[in-house]
C-alpha positions in Angstrom: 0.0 0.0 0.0 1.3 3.6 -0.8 1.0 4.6 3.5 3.7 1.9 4.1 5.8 2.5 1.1 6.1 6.5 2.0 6.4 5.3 5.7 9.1 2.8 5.1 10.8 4.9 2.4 10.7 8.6 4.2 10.8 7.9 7.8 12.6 10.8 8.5 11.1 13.4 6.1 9.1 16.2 8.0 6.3 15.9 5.7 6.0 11.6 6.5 4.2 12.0 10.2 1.5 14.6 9.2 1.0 12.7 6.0 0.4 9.4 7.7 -1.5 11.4 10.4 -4.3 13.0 7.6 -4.4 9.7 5.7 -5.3 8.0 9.6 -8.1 10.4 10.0 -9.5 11.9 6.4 -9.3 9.1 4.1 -12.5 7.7 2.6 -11.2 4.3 2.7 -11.1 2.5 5.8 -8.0 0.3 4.5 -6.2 3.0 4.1 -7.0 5.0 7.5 -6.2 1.3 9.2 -2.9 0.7 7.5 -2.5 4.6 8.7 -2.8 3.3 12.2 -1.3 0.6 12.2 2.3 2.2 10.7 1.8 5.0 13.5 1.9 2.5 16.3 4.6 0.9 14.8 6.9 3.3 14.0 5.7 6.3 15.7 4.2 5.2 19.0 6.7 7.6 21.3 5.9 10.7 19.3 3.7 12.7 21.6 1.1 13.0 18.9 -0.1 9.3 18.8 -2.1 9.1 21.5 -3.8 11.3 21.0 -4.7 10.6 17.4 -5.3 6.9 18.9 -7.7 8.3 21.0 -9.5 10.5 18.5 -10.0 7.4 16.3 -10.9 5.2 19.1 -13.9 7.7 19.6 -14.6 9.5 15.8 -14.0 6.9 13.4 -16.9 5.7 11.0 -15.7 2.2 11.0 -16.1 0.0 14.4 -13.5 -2.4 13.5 -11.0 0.9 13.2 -12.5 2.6 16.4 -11.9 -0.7 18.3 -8.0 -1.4 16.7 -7.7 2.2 17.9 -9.2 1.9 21.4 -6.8 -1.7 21.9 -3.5 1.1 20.5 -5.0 3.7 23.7 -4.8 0.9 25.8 -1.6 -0.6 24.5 0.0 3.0 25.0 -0.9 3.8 27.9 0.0 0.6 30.1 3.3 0.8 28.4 3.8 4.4 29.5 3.1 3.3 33.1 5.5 0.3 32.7 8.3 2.7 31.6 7.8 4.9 34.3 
């Protein structure tokens, strides 16, 4: 899919975070906002902006199955924040 090739190609390009941030909430297709997701909790869970995109999906998405995935990535961050601490 194009999210994981610009992901995996321009991790460190200024432009690849909001990208995969828009793409996570504005896309029509729910494939695309998933795959979205899914690359920012891989790659990007310790930016400060995850969780609370995370959260945002978890509550705003159209799809359930996304809005759950999402809820499961809150819950994921947040106990390993308090195991890190």
């Amino acid at each position: 899919m194009a999210v994981q090739a610009i992901a995996g190609g321009w991790p460190d390009d200024p432009g690849t975070l909001p990208l995969l941030h828009d793409r996570a909430t504005a896309d029509p297709d729910e494939g695309v906002r998933e795959t979205a997701l899914e690359v920012l909790t891989l790659a990007w869970a310790g930016d400060p902006g995850t969780l609370p995109l995370m959260r945002e999906l978890a509550a705003d998405d159209p799809d359930r199955n996304l809005r759950r995935t999402a809820a499961e990535v809150v819950d994921w961050l947040t106990t390993a924040g308090r195991r890190s601490r």
